[in-house]
KOLTORNU-701727 format. One record per residue: x negated, y, z of N, C-alpha, C in turn. Coordinates in steps of 0.1 Angstrom, whole numbers, plus 5000, padded with zeros to 4 digits. Last residue first. Example, Ala and Ser with C-alpha at 12.3 -4.5 7.8 and 13.67 -1.06 7.14 Angstrom:
BEGIN
487249785071486349895071487150005079
486849435078487749555078486849675078
END
This chain:
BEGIN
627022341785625822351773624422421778
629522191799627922271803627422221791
631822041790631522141787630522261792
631521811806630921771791631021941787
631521761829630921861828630721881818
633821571848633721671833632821731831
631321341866632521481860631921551851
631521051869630821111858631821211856
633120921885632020891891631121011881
635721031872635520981885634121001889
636821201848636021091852635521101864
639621351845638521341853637821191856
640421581816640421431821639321461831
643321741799642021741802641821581813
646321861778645221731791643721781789
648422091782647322061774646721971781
651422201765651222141774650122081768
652222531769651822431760651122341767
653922601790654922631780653722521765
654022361822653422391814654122461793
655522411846656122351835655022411826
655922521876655322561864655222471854
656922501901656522341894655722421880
658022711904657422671911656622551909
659922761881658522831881657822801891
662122571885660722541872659722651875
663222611908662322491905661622511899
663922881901663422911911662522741914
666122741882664922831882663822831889
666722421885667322541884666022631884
666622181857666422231870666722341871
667222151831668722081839667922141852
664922241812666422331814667322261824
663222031816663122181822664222211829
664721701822664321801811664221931820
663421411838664921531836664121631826
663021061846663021231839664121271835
663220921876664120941859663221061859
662420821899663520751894664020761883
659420731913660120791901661520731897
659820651952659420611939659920711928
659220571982659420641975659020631961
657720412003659220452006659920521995
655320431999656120261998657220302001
652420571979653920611985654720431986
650120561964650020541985651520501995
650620561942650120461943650120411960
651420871942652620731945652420571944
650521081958649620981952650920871950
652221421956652121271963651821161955
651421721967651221601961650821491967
653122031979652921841981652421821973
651322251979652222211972652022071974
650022551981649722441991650822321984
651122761961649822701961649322611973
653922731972653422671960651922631957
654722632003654222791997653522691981
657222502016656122492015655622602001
660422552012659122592027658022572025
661122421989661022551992660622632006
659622241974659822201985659622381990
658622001946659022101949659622121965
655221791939656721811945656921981948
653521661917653821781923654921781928
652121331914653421371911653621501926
649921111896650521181911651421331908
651420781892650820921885651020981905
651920541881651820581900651020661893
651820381861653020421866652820481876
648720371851649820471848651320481850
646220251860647720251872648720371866
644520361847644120211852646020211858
644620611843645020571829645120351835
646320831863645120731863645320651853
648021161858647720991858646620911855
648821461873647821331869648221171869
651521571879650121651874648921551868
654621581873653621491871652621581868
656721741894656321741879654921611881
659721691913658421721909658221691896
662721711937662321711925660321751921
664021461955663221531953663121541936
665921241955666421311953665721451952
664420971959664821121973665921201972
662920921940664220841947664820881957
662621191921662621081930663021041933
662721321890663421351902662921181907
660121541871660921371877661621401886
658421641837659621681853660521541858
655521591830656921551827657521571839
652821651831653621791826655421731828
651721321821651621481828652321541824
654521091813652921131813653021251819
655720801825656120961824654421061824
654520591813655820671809656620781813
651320641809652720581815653920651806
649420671794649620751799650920721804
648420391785647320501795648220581799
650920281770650220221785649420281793
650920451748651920441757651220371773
648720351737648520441741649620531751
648520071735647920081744648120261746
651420071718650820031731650020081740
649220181695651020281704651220211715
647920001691647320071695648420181702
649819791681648719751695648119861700
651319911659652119901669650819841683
650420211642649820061646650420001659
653620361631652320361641651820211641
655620361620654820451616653520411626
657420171635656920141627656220231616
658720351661657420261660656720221646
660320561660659320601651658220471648
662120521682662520511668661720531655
660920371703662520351701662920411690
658120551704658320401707659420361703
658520821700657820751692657920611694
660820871718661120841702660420781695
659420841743660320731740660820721728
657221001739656720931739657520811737
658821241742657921261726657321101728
659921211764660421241755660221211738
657821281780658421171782659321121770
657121551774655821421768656521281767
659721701755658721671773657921551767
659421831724659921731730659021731750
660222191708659122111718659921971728
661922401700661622251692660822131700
660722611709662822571714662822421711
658622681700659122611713659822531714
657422611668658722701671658722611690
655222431666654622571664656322641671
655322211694655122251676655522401680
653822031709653722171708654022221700
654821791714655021791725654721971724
654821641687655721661692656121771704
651721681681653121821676653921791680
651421511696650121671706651521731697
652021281688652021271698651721411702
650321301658651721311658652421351674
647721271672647821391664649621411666
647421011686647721091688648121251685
648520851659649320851672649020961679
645920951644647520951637648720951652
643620851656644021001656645521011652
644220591655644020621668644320761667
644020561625645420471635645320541648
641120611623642320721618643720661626
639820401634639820561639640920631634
640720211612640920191629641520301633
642020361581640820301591641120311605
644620191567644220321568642720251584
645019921558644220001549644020171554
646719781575645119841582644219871566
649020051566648519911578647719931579
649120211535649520161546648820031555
649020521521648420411528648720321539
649420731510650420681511649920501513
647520991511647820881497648920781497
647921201521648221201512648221111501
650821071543650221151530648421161535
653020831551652720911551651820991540
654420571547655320681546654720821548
653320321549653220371543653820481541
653420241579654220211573654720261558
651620391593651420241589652220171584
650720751580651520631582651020501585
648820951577648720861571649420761579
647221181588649021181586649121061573
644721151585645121151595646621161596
642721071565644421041568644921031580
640721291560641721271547643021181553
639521271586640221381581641221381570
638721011590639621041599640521201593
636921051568638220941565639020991577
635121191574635521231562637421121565
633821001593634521111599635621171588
632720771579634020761589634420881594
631020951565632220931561633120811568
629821241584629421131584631021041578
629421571568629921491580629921291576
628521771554627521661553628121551569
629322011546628721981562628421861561
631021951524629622041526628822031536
632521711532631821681528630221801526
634121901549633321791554632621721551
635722011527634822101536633822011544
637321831519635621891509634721981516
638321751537637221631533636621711521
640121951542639221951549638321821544
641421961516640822051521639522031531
643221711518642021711511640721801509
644221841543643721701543642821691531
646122011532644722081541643921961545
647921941510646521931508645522001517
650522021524649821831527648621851519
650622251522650122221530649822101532
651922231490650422341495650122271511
654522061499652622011488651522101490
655422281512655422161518654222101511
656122441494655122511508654422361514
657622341475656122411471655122401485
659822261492659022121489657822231484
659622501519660322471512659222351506
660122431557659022501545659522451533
662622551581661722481576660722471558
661122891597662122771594661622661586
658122951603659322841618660922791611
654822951597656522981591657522881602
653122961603653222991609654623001611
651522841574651122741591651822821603
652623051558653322891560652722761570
651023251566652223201566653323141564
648523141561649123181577650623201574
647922931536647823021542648723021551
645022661538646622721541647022861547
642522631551642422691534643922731534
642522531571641722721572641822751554
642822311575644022401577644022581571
640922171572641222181559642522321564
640022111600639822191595639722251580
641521901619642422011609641522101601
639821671630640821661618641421791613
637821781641637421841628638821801619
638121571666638121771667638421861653
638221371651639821421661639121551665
635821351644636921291636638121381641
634521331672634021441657635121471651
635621111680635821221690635521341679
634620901666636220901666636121081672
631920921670632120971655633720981657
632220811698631520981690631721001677
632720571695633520691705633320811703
630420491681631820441676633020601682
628620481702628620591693629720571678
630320281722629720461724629620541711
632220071713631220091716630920271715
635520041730635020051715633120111718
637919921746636319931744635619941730
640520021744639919931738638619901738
639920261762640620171766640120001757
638820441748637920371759638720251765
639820491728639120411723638320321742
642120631743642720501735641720431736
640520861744641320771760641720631755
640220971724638820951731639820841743
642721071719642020951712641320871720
643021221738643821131739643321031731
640821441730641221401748641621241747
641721521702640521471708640221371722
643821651708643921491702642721431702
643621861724644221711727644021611720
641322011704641021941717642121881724
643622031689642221961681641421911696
645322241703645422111695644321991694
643322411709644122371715644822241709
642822511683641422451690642622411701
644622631674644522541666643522451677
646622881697645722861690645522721685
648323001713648922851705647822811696
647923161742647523161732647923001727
646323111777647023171769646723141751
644323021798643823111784644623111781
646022941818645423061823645223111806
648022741816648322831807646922911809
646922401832647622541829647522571818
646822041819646122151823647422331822
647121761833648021831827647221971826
644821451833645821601837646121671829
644121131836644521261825645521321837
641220971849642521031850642421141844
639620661847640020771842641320811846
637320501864638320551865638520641850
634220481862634920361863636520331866
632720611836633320651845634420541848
631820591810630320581821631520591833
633020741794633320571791632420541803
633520991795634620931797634320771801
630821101795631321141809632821001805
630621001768629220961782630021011794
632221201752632121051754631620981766
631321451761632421371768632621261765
628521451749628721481762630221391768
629621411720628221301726628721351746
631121681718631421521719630521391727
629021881721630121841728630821701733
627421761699626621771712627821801724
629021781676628421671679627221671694
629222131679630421951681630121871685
626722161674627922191685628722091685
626822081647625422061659626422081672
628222211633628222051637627522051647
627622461637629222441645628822281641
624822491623624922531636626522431643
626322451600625122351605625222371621
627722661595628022611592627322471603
629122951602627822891608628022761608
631423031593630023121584628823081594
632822821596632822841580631122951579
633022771626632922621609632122721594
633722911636632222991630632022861625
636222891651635722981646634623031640
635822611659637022661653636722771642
633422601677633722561667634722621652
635222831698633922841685633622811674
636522691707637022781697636222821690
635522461722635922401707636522551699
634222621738633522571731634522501717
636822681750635722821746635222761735
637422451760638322521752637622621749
634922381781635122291769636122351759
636022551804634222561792635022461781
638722491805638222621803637022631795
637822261819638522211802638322381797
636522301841635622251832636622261818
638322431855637122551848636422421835
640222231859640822311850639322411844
638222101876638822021864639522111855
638122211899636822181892637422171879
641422201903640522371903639322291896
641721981915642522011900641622131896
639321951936639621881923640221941910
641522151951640122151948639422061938
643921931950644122081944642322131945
642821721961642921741949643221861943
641821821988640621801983641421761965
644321871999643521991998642421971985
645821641999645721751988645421821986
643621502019643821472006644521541998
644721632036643121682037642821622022
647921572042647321692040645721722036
646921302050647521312041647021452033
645821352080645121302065645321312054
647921442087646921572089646021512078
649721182088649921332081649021452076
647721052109647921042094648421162084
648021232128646821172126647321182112
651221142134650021282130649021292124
650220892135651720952128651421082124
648820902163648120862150649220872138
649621232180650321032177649121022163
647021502192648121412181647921302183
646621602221646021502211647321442201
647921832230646721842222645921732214
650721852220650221772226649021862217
652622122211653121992225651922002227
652322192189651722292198651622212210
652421932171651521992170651222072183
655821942179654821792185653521892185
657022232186656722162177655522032184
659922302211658122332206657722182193
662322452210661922342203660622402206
664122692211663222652221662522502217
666622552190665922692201665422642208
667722422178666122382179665322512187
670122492172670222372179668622322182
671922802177670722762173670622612180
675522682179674122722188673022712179
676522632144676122592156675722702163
678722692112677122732127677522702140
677822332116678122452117678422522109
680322112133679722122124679322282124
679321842153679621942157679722052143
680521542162679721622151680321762153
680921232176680621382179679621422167
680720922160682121002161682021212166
678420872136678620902152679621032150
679720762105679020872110679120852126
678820402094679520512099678720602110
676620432060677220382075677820442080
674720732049675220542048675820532062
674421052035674820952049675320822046
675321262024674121202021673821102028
677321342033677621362021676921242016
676621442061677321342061677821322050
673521602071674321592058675221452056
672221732098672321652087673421642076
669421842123670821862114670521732103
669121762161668821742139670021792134
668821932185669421852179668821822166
665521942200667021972210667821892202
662821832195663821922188664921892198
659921712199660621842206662121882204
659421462183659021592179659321722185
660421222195659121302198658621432196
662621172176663221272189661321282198
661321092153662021222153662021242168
660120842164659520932158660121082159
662220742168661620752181660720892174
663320682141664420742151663020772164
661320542132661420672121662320752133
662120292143660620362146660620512140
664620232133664120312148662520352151
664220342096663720262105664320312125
665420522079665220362073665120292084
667620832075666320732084666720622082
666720992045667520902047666720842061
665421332047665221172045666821142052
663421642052665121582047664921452039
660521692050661221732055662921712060
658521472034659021522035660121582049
656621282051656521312038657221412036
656621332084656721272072656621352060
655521442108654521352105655221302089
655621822116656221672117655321542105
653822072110654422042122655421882122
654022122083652522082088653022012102
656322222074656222092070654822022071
658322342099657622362093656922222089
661622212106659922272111659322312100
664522112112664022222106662522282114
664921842091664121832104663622022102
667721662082666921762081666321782090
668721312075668621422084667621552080
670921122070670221162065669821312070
671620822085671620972088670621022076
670520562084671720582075671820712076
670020512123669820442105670720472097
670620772142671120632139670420612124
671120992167670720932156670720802153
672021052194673121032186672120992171
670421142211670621052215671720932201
669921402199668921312196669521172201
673221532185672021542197670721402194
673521682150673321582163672421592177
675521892132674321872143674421732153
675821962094676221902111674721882119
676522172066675822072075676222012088
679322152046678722212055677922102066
679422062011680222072027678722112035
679622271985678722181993679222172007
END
């Protein structure tokens, strides 16, 4: 990597791409190391105190100013006082920055509400999970009092934004599942406006689709090579499994149907009966996308696991015709194209992860940046609906960042959404 350079302030120019070494509360841009676009960007800098800039003539348009000094230098910001200590009244350039900053305080307190509430809501669907069988009446009543709750928080809410949620509970458990596909359905139907208690029997439907699973045994729902054709027929009947188990629970038979096909193709290719188009029901087209859409992104072996970006370009560029192609739209459309958890590099050359997208504006997600001066739990986030200098340029996969990236961006190992309704918060998990 060639070696940095120093300029005097008189010597900057449009096209420099300069480093500003402060701290990243102490200068007014977005980042710390830019391309400069503007003389307003050039007046800006030499306000800030600094004796010289460093820069990178690798990263540099135009011709360089003939004096370059390259280092090590003289310390070139010795004695620099930062604008912040300078003046006691901050440039409105400040002003703004210090706004900026008050806004990711108040989302990272946000992401915090929003991870305790999927936390209650992931207790509650284990429960479920776990006392279907010897509390039977009781775990509907739950469900259906879960669901009725987040329905009312999702469709009453004049925004929706999906997040990416942490690891804190640990564990690959089934309710982790069953609550994405739940999440992502419930996001489709609000999209299409589908009336409320329409949005509750889908949300029942996509909690209870696996619960035929509990008749398969553990190890062949656990087995990681691939399952021989015996293992393979014992498990395509957890589908008929769970419509006898839903039928003892007395589950309502649009729910029954979301369970018997939910791997039911639109292209007839799927099981168990081999149904195709709109002979499979609405609700089931809606769980099918997303159900297929939660294993790409968790299957049981890791090493196997697609980035959401990923799981979402095969299902569109090679899998389309298994899917209701209006509803893989719309469901491609909520979650943009680089959905949560997906690793981006910017038009900076910054690298970040996508932590939320607003299902109304799912190309302007907000997007965690990496930024080795800034301490992880203070961590850029940048609304890219706000950003006009800066944009997503590409997904990149885990493995191409270097380390010290991915654990700072944390890359979720199972990647799980939760949602914030705006005017109507999550609370759907207070019981």
């Amino acid at each position: 990597m060639p070696d940095d350079h120093y300029l005097s302030m008189d010597q900057l120019q449009v096209g420099l791409y300069v480093h500003l070494d402060l701290k990243w509360f102490e200068h007014p841009f977005t980042f710390g190391h830019f391309k400069i676009k503007s003389e307003e960007q050039i007046q800006v800098i030499r306000s800030l105190g600094l004796k010289a800039v460093r820069f990178s003539p690798d990263l540099s348009e135009g011709r360089l100013p003939p004096k370059m000094a390259a280092s090590p230098a003289p310390s070139p910001n010795a004695g620099a006082v930062p604008v912040a200590c300078a003046e006691p009244e901050l440039s409105p350039i400040m002003l703004a920055k210090r706004a900026m900053m008050e806004q990711m305080r108040l989302r990272r307190q946000n992401a915090e509400r929003i991870e305790n509430a999927f936390a209650d809501t992931a207790n509650i669907a284990r429960d479920i999970e776990k006392n279907m069988y010897s509390k039977p009446a009781e775990t509907v009543q739950q469900a259906t009092k879960l669901i009725s709750q987040i329905a009312d928080s999702i469709l009453s809410a004049p925004e929706l934004a999906i997040h990416v949620m942490g690891d804190k509970m640990g564990g690959d458990e089934l309710y982790f599942h069953a609550l994405n596909v739940t999440i992502l359905s419930m996001m489709v139907a609000r999209d299409i406006k589908l009336p409320v208690e329409v949005v509750s029997v889908l949300g029942i439907g996509a909690l209870l689709h696996d619960i035929g699973r509990k008749e398969v045994p553990d190890k062949i729902l656990r087995k990681t090579e691939a399952l021989t054709q015996a293992e393979r027929n014992f498990y395509e009947l957890h589908c008929q499994y769970g419509v006898d188990l839903g039928r003892r629970l007395q589950l309502a038979p649009p729910v029954l149907a979301i369970i018997r096909e939910h791997h039911e193709f639109f292209d007839g290719t799927g099981y168990p009966a081999k149904l195709k188009g709109e002979s499979i029901s609405l609700l089931s087209r809606i769980v099918v996308i997303a159900n297929y859409y939660d294993e790409l992104c968790n299957p049981p072996v890791f090493a196997e696991a697609l980035t959401p970006h990923e799981a979402l370009s095969i299902m569109f560029a090679k899998l389309r015709s298994k899917f209701d192609p209006k509803l893989l739209q719309v469901f491609i459309r909520c979650l943009g194209v680089y959905p949560p958890s997906t690793i981006v590099q910017l038009s900076n050359g910054a690298i970040g992860m996508v932590a939320t997208v607003n299902t109304a504006q799912p190309m302007k997600p907000t997007v965690m940046v990496y930024d080795a001066d800034v301490p992880k739990d203070e961590a850029i986030l940048l609304d890219m609906q706000r950003e006009t200098e800066i944009n997503i340029a590409k997904a990149i996969r885990p493995a191409q960042v270097p380390r010290e990236v991915y654990n700072y961006l944390s890359p979720r190992k199972r990647v799980s959404y939760y949602f914030d309704a705006a005017s109507a918060r999550p609370n759907a998990a207070k019981s």
